[in-house]
C-alpha positions in Angstrom: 26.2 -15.5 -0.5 23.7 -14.5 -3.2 20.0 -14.8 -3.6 17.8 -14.9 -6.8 15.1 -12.3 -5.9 12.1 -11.8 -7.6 11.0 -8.4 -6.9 7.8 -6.6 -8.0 7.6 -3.1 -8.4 4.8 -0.1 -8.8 5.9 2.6 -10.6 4.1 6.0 -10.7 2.7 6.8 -13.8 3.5 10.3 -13.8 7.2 8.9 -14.4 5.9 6.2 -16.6 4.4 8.8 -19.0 7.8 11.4 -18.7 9.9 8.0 -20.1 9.5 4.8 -19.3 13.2 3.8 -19.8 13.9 6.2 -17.4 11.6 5.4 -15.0 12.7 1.6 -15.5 16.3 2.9 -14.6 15.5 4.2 -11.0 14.9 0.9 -10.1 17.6 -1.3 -11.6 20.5 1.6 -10.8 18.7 1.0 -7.5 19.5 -2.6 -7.8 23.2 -1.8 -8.8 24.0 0.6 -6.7 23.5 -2.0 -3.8 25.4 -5.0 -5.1 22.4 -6.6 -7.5 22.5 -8.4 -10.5 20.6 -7.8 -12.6 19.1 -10.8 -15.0 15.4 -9.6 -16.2 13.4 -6.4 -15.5 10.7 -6.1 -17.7 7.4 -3.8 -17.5 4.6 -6.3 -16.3 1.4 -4.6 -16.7 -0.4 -1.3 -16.2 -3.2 -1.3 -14.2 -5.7 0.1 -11.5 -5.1 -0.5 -8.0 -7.0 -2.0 -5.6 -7.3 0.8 -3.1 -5.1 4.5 -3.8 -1.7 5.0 -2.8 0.1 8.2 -2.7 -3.7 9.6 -4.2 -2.7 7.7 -6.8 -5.4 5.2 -8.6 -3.3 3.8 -11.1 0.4 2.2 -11.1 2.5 0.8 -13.7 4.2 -3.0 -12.8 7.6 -3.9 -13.2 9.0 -7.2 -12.7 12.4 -8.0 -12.0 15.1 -11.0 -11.1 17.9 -10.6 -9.7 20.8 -11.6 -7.3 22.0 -10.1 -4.6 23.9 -10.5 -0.7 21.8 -10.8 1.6 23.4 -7.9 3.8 22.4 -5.7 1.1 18.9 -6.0 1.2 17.7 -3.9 3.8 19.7 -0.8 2.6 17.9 -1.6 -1.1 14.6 -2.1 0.5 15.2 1.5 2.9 15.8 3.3 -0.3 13.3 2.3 -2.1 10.8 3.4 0.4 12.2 6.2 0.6 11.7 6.8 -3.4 8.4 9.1 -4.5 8.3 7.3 -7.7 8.4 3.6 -6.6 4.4 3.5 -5.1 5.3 0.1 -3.6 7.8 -2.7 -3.7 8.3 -6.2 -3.2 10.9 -9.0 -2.9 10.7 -12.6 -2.4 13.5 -15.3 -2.8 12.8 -17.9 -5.9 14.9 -20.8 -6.4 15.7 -20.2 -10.1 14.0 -17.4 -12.5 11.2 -19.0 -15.0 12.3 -19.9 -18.5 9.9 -17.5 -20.1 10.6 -15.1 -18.1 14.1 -13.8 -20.0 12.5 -14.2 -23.5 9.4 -11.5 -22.1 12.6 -9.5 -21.0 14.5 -9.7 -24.0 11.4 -8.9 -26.3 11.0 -5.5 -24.4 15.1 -4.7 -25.2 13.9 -4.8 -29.1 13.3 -2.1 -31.2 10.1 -2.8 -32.1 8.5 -2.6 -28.5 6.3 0.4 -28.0 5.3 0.9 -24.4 2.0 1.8 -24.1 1.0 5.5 -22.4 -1.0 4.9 -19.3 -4.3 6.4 -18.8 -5.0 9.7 -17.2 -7.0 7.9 -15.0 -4.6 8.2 -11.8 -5.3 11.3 -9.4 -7.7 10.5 -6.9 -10.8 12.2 -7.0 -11.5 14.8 -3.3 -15.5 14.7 -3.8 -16.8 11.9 -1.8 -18.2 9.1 -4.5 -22.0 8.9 -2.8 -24.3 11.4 -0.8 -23.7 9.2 2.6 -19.8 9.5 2.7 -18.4 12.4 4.6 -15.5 14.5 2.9 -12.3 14.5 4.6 -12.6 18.3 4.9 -16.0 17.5 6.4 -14.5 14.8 8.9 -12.2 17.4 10.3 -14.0 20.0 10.8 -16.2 17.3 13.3 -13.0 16.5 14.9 -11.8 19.9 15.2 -15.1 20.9 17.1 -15.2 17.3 19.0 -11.7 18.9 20.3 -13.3 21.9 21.0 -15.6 20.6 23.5 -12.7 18.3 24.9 -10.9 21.5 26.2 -13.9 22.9 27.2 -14.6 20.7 29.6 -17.5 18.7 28.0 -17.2 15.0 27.1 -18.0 14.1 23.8 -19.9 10.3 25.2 -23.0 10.3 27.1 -22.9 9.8 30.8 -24.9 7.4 31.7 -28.0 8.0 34.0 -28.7 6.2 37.4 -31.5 4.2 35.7 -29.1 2.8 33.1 -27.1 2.1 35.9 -29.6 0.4 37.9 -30.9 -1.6 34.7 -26.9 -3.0 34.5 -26.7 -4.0 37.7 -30.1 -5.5 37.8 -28.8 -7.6 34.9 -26.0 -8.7 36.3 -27.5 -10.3 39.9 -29.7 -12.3 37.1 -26.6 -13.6 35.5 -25.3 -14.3 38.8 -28.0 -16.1 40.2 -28.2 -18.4 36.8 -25.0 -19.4 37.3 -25.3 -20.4 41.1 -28.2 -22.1 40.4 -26.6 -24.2 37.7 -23.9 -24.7 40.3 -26.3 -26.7 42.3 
């Protein structure tokens, strides 16, 4: 049996910018190769992400519906993990594939329809963005030495001394006591 998927997908821009209609074919020869048919796949949008992936700041959208058995899925979902050019992917069953949806799809298959470059704006900068943030560089040369002491014996958390000890304990008979007291 068949399911209408809707599936999202973010598309590197690096690929984008090389040809988009190529770019557009990894993922619905994707689709095809694992039993899908396809009814729309149409570039969404182009836009900044929320946080980077793949030192990437910048994806590419495309939407797509389509059908396919549900024993094909995980294979299509493995191998699309598995692609460098497909940043992230999603699919979610829908019960029938919106009515404006095929006319978006169908104006994109026209001559006319220029995609639009994307920015430049997409490798992710290695200088930490304000004075307070440590580098990665910087974070591993701390954990690096932090090892260093590890092997060497040394502990990299304070011990605590017998008067923070004593201060503990002294806390805890007073908790103690409250609570027998309330007992009563």
């Amino acid at each position: 049996m068949t399911t209408i998927y809707e599936g999202m997908f973010l598309i590197d821009n690096a690929a984008v910018r090389e040809d988009w209609n190529a770019a557009k074919t990894i993922i619905t020869g994707t689709l095809e190769k694992h039993g899908a048919t396809i009814h729309t796949a149409r570039r969404w949008d182009e836009r900044r992400l929320a946080y980077p992936i793949k030192k990437r700041n910048r994806a590419t959208f495309l939407l797509t519906y389509f059908e396919i058995p549900g024993e094909n899925v995980p294979a299509m979902r493995r191998e699309f993990e598995l692609n460098d050019t497909v940043l992230r992917n999603l699919q979610i069953a829908v019960d029938a594939i919106p009515e404006s949806e095929t006319e978006l799809a169908q104006a994109e298959l026209s001559d006319d329809f220029v995609v639009p470059a994307p920015p430049e704006d997409d490798a992710v900068d290695e200088k930490p963005s304000e004075e307070g943030e440590e580098s990665s560089e910087d974070g591993e040369k701390a954990k690096a030495e932090g090892d260093e002491k590890k092997s060497e014996g040394e502990s990299s958390e304070e011990k605590p001394s017998e008067e923070t000890k004593a201060e503990a304990d002294d806390e805890t008979k007073q908790k103690e006591g409250a609570a027998a007291s309330e007992e009563n």
